[in-house]
C-alpha positions in Angstrom: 1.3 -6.5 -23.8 1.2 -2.7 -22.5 -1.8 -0.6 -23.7 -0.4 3.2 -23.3 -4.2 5.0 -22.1 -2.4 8.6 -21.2 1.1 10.3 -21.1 1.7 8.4 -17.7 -0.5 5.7 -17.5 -0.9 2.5 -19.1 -2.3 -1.1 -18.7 0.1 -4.2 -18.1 -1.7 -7.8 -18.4 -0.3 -9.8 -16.0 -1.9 -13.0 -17.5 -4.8 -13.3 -19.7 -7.5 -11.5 -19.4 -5.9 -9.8 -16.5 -5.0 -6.1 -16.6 -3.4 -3.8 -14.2 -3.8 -0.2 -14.0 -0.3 1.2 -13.7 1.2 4.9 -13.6 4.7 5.3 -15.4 6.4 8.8 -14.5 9.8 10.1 -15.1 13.0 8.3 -15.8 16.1 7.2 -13.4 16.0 5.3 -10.4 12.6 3.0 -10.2 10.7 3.6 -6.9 7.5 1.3 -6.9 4.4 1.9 -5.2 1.7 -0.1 -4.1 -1.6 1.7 -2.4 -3.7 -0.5 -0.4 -7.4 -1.0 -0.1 -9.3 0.0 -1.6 -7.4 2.5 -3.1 -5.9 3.0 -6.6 -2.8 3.8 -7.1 -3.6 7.1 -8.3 -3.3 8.5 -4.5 0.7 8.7 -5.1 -0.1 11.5 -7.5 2.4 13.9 -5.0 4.6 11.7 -5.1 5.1 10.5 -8.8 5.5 14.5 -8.9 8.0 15.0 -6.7 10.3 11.6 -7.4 10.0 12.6 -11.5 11.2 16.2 -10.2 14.4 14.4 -8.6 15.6 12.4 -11.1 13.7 9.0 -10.0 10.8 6.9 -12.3 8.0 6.4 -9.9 5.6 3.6 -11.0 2.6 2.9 -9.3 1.1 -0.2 -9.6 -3.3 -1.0 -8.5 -3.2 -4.4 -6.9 -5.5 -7.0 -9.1 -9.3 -6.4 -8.2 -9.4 -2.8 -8.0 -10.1 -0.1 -10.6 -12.5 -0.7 -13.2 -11.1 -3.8 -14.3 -12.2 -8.0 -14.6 -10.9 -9.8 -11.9 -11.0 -13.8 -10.7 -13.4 -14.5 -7.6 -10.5 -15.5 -5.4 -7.5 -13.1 -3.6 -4.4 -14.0 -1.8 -1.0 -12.6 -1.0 1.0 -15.1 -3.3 -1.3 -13.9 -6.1 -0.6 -10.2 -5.5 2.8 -10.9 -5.1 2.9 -13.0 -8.4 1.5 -9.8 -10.1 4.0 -7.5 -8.5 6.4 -9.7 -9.5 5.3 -10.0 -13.6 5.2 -6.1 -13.5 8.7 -6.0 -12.2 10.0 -8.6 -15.0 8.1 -6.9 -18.1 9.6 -3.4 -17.2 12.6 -4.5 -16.4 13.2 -3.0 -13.3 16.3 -3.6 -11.3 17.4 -1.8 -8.1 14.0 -1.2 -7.1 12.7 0.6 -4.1 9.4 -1.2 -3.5 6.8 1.3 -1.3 4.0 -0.7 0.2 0.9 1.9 1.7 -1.4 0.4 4.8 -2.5 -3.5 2.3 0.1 -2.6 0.0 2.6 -2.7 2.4 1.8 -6.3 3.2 2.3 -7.2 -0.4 5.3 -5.8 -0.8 6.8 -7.7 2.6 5.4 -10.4 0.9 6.6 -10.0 -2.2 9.9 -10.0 -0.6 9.8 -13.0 1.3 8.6 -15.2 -1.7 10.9 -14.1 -4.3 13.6 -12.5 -2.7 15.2 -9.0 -3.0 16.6 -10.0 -6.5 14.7 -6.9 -7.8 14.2 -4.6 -4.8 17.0 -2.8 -3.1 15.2 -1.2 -0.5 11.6 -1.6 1.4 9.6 1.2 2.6 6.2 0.4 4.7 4.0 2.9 4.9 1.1 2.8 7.4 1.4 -0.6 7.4 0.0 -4.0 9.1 3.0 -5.3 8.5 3.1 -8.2 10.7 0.0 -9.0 11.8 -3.4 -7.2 12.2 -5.1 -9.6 14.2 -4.5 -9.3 18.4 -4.4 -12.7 19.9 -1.5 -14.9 22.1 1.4 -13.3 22.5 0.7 -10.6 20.0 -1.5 -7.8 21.7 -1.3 -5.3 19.1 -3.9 -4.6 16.4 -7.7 -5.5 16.2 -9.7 -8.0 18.1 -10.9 -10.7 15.4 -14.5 -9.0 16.8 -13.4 -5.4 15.9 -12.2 -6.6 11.9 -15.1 -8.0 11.5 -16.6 -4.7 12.2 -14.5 -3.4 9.7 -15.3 -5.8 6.9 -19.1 -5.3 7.7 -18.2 -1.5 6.9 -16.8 -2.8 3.5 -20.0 -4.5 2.6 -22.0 -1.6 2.6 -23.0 0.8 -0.5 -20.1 3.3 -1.1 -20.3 7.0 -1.0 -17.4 8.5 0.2 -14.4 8.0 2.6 -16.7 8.3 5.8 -18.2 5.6 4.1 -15.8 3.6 3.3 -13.9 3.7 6.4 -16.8 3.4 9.1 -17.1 4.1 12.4 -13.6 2.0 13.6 -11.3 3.7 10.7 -12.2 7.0 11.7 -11.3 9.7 8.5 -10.3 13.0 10.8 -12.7 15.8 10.0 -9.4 17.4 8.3 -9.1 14.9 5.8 -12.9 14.3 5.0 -13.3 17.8 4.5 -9.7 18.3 3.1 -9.2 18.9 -1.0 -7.6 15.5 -0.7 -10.8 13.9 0.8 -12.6 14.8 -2.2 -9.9 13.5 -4.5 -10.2 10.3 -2.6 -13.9 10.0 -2.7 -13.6 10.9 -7.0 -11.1 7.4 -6.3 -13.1 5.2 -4.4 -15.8 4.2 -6.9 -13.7 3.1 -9.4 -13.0 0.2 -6.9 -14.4 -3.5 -8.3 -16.9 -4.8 -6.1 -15.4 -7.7 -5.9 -11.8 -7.1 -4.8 -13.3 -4.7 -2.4 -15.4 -7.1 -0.4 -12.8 -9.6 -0.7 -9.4 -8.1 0.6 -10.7 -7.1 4.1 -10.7 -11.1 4.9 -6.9 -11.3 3.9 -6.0 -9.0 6.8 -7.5 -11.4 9.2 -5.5 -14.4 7.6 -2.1 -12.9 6.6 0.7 -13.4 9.1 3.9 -12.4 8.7 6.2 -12.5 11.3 7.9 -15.8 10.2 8.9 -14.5 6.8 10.3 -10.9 8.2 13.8 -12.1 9.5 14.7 -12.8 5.7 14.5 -9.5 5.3 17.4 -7.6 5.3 17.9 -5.1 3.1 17.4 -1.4 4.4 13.8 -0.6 5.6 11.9 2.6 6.0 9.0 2.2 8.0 7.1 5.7 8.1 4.1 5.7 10.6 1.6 8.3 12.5 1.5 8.2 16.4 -2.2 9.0 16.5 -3.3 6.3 13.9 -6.9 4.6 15.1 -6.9 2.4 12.1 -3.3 0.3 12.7 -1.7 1.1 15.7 1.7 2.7 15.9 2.3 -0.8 18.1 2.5 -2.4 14.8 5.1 -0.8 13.3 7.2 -0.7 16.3 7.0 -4.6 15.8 7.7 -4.4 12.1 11.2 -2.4 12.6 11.7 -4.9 16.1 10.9 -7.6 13.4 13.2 -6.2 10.0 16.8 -6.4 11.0 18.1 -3.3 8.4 14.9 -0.5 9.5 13.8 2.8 10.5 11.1 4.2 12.1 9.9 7.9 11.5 7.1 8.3 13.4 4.6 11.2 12.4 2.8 13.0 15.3 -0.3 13.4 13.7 -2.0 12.6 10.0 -3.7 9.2 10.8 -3.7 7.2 7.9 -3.6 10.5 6.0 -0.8 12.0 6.8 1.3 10.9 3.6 -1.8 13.2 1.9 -2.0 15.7 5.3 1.7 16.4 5.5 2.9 15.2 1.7 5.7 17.7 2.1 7.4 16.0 4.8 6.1 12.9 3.7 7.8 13.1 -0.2 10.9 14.6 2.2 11.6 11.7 4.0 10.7 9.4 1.7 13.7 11.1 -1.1 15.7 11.2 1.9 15.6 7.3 2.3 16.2 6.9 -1.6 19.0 9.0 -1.8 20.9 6.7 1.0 
């Protein structure tokens, strides 16, 4: 069932037909990560280094759709979560601390709320538009429905590089374009399927959480920059507001980069929550 395709990474079919790409690294502890769109998880590579380094097995998982693989025409949370979920069961993994990045946090709430934290001892959201996206009523955080579809048009466009994939409204700093890691990201970014990648933007219009967070209760890090254009430091305000057993760290600067920016302190804080 688990194609080995390097020292670290392998493929795990989820059903058939179906394969994940997923990095295995180190032994102990298992801290699961989950990038979000329409990344890979091959962004954690710092921090599959530093957790192997500590005495933890980090394992990152590419939600269905990306990386050069088949998917099915249709995406939702349950079936990402149903994917997360079969990984978890074929390797095994108990006392898991489940990392969700910007989408993949999302999942991973999700995740939480559908199966319950039989597996996962601990939750961290990173950048995350965990509970809603979408302003409207009495949530005035977030996008306008008008300013996600903005986004999404961005998504339907040929992509080149992070400026690219991010368009005007994401807003990659000049730092991290120009940065070693912006040209890691851009070697990432093709590997994306077309298909997952046009896809997913709609799912941050239509997934809502706020109902499901209260049953949430084990401990939370929620790890967040200040000056993030893409999802509003608002949001994760209302996310530790929303998860009784939280944290916020807040990071001054880094945008949605800063986990890449500032990996030091990012890989500090996050060993910091997993050694609580």
């Amino acid at each position: 069932m688990n194609t080995p395709i390097g020292s670290d990474e392998r493929y795990i079919e989820v059903e058939p037909g179906v394969k994940l790409h997923v990095t295995d690294k180190g032994s102990g502890k298992p801290v699961v990560l989950i990038p979000g769109l329409p990344l890979s998880d091959l962004i954690f590579k710092y921090t599959y280094d530093m957790l192997a380094e500590n005495g933890y097995r980090a394992i990152g998982i590419t939600l269905r759709g990306f990386g050069k693989f088949d998917s099915p025409e249709n995406y939702d949370a349950e079936l990402h979560a149903r994917d997360i979920n079969k990984v978890l069961r074929i390797l095994r993994l108990e006392d898991v601390i489940l990392c969700g990045y910007t989408f993949g946090g999302v999942i991973a709430a999700y995740y939480l709320s559908r199966y319950s934290p039989s597996r996962v001892s601990k939750l961290a959201l990173i950048s995350s538009n965990v509970p809603l996206y979408i302003r409207h009523g009495d949530y005035p955080y977030g996008l306008s429905v008008n300013e996600l579809n903005q986004v999404i048009k961005s998504f339907e466009k040929d992509q080149g590089s992070i400026e690219d994939v991010f368009g005007p409204i994401l807003q990659p700093s000049e730092e991290a374009g120009k940065s070693q890691a912006g040209n890691w990201l851009n070697n990432i970014l093709p590997e994306t399927a077309e298909k997952g990648f046009k896809q997913r933007p709609g799912l941050l219009r239509e997934t809502e959480l706020r109902p499901l967070l209260s049953s949430i209760d084990i401990p939370t890090l929620i790890m967040h920059s200040k000056d993030d254009s893409v999802i509003p430091f608002a949001i994760a305000e209302q996310a530790h507001e929303w998860i009784k057993n939280s944290q916020l760290v807040p990071f001054e600067t880094g945008g949605q980069w800063y986990f890449l920016l500032a990996y030091e302190r990012f890989n500090a804080e996050l060993l910091e929550f997993a050694k609580q």
